[in-house]
Structures are given as C-alpha cells and as structure tokens.
KOLTILO-280699 format. One record per residue (C-alpha): residue number from 1; chain; x, y, z. Coordinates in steps of 0.2 Angstrom, whole numbers. Each point is the difference from the previous one (the first is absolute). Layout:
<gutors>
GUTOR    nr   kette      c1      c2      c3
GUTOR   NUM       A       X       Y       Z
...
</gutors>
This chain:
<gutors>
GUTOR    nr   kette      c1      c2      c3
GUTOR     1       A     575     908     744
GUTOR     2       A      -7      19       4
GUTOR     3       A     -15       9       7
GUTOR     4       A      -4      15      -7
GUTOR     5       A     -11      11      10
GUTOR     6       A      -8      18      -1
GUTOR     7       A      14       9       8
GUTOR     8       A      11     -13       4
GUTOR     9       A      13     -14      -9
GUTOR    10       A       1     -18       7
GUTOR    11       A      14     -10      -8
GUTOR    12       A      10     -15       5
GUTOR    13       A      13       8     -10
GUTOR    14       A       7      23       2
GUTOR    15       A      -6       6     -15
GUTOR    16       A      13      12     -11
GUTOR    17       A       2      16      11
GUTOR    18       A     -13      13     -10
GUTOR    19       A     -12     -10      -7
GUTOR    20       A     -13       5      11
GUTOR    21       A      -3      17       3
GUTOR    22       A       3       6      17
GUTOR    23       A     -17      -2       8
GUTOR    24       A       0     -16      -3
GUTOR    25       A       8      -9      15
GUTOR    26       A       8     -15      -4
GUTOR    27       A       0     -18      11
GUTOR    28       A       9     -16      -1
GUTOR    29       A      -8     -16       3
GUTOR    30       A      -6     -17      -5
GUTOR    31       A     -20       0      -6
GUTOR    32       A       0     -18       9
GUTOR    33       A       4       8      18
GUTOR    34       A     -17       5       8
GUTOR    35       A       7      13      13
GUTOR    36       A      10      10     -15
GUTOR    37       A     -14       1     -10
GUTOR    38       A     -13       5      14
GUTOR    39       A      13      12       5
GUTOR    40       A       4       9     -20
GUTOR    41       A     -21       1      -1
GUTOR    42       A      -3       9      15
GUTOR    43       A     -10      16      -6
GUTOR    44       A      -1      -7     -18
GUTOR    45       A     -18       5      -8
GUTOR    46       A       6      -9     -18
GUTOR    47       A      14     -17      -4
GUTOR    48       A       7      -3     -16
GUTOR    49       A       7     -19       2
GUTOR    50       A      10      -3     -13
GUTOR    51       A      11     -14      12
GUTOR    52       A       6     -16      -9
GUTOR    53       A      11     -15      -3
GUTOR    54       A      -1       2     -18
GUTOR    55       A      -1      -8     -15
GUTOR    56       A      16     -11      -5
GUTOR    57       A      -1     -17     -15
GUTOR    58       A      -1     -16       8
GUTOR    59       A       2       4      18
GUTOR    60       A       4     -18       7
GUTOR    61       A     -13      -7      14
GUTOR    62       A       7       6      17
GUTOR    63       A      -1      18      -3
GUTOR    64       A     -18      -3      -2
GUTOR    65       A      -2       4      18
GUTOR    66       A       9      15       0
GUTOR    67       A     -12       7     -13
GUTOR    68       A     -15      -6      12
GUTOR    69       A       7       9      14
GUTOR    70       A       5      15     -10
GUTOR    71       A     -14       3     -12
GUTOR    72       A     -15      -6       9
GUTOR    73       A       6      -1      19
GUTOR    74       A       6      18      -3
GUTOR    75       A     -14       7     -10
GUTOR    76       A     -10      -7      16
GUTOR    77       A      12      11      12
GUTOR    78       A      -3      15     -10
GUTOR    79       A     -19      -2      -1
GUTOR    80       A       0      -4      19
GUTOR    81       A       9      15       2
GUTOR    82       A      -9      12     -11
GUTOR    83       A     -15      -5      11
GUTOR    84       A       7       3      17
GUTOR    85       A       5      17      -6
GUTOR    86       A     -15       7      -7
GUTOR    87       A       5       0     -18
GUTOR    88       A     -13       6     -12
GUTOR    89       A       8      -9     -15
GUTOR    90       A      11     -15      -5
GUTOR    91       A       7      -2     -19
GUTOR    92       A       8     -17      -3
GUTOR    93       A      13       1     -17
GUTOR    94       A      -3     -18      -4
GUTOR    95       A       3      -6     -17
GUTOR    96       A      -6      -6     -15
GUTOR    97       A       9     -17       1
GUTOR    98       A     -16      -5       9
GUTOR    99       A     -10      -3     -16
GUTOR   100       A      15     -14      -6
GUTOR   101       A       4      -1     -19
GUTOR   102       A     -12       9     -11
GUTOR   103       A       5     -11     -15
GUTOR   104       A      -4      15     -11
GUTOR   105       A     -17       7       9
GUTOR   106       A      -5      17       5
GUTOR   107       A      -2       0      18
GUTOR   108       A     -11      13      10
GUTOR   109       A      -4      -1      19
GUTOR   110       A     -12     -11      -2
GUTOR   111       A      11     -14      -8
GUTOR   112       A       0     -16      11
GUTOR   113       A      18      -2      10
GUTOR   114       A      12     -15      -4
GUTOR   115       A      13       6      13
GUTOR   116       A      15     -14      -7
GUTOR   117       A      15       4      12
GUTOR   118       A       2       4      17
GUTOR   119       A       3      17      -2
GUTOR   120       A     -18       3      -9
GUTOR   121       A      -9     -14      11
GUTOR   122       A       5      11      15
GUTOR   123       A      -6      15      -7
GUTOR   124       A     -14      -7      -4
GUTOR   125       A      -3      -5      19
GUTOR   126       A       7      19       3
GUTOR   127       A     -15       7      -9
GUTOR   128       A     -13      -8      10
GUTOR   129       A       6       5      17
GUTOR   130       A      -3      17      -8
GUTOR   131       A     -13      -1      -7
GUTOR   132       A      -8      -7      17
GUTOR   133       A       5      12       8
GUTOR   134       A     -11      12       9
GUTOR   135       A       1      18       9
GUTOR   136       A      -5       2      16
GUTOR   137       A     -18       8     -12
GUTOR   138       A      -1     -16      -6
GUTOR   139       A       4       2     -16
GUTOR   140       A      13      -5     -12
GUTOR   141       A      17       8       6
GUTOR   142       A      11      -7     -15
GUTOR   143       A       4       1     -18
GUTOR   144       A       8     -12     -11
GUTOR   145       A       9       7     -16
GUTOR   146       A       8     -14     -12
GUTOR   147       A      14       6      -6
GUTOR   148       A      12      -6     -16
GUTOR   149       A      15       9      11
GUTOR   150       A      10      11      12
GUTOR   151       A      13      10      -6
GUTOR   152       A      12      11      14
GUTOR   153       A      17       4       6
GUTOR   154       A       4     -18       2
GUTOR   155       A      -5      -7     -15
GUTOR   156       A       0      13     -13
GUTOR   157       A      -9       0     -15
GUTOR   158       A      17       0     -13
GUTOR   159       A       6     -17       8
GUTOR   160       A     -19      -7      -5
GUTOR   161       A       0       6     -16
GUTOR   162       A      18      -6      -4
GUTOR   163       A      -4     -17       7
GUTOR   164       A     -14      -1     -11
GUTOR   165       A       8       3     -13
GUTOR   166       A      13     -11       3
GUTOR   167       A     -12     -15       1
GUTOR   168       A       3      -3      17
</gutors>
C-alpha cells in the first residue's frame, strides 16, 4: 500500500535507498490511518494514489474485508485528506480488472464494468469516491486512470515477464 505525492513518498513499506531522488522525502505509513495521511499531504497541491491490496486468484471470503477497508476505506482517507489540504489534483491508478473478462472484445472507457472479484469490485467503488469528489472551486478534483499494471522496484518487470512465460 503507498501514496505517492508531489514532493513526497507515503509507503507502508522503506522503499530501496535511491529510488527517489533526493527531494523527494519519503514517509511510512498505512493509507487506512487518517492522521498519517492528513499528516504526508500537508502542503500537497497534486496526489498520485496508487495504494492497494492487490490482485491475488481466488482470494478466500474473509480477506474481502480487508480489501473494503484498504481499497475503498483508504481511497476515502486520501480523498478526505487531499481536500482538507488544499490539493488541486487527485489521480487514482485503478485498474482495468473493473471491466471483468472481455471474452475477446475491445474495450475503451466507455465499455460497461463487470468488476468479478474483490479486488476490482473495490476499485470500482474506489473510482467513484473520486470521481465525486470536489475541490474547494467545486469542481472535479480527481482522475481516474485504468491501468493494465504497475511495474517498480518491488515487482520488477523480468519476474512478470518470466512468470508469463512460464504459464504461471
């Protein structure tokens, strides 16, 4: 689970000494605790929130809470937070496991959602506290991009690659 933002990096888990550049200050904490976060987005003006409980096959039924808490009850904490601070700009990395098996079609934006596990349904629910989001103007403060994936220093892109072509 991290944070990214303008300045700043908010992670549950140190990332790899050098990975940011040195201007960027770097934070630890959990994107579900409301004081951290109001604290890692004071004098924020942009929030890249890319913080998850990802993906995994067949998760069984009682981490489906955790993935409430995390994916939606977090997204809520960062919006809240991006508000009380004054950012200008929220982007959401959400995912394109919201539009559920495409069974062969090209999907766009405008394809309807089919979110099929937890992950997906609670980024689905993710997108729309965004997207109702407003600034203190009025208007929309957030972004949602669908992304196929996230590639960084703790899942680098060889091991995908290698496990794709492994069948896994």
């Amino acid at each position: 689970m991290s944070i990214c933002l303008l300045g700043c990096a908010f992670s549950v888990d140190i990332p790899t000494a050098g990975i940011f550049p040195q201007s960027v200050e770097v934070l630890s904490g959990d994107v579900t605790d409301h004081v951290a976060v109001q604290s890692a987005m004071q004098g924020v003006e942009a929030v890249v929130h890319m913080a998850a409980l990802l993906h995994i096959v067949n998760p069984p039924p009682e981490l489906r809470e955790k993935y409430e808490r995390v994916n939606v009850g977090g997204t809520a904490t960062v919006v809240e937070a991006a508000i009380k601070a004054g950012a200008k700009r929220v982007v959401l990395f959400s995912t394109i496991a919201v539009y559920g098996q495409a069974d062969g079609q090209v999907l766009n934006e405008q394809s309807p959602t089919h979110p099929d596990t937890f992950y997906a349904q609670t980024k689905l629910a993710a997108e729309q506290i965004f997207l109702n989001a407003r600034g203190a103007d009025g208007q929309p403060l957030g972004t949602v991009l669908r992304l196929g994936a996230v590639y960084g220093s703790l899942y680098p892109y060889r091991k995908w690659t290698q496990s794709a072509d492994a069948g896994l």
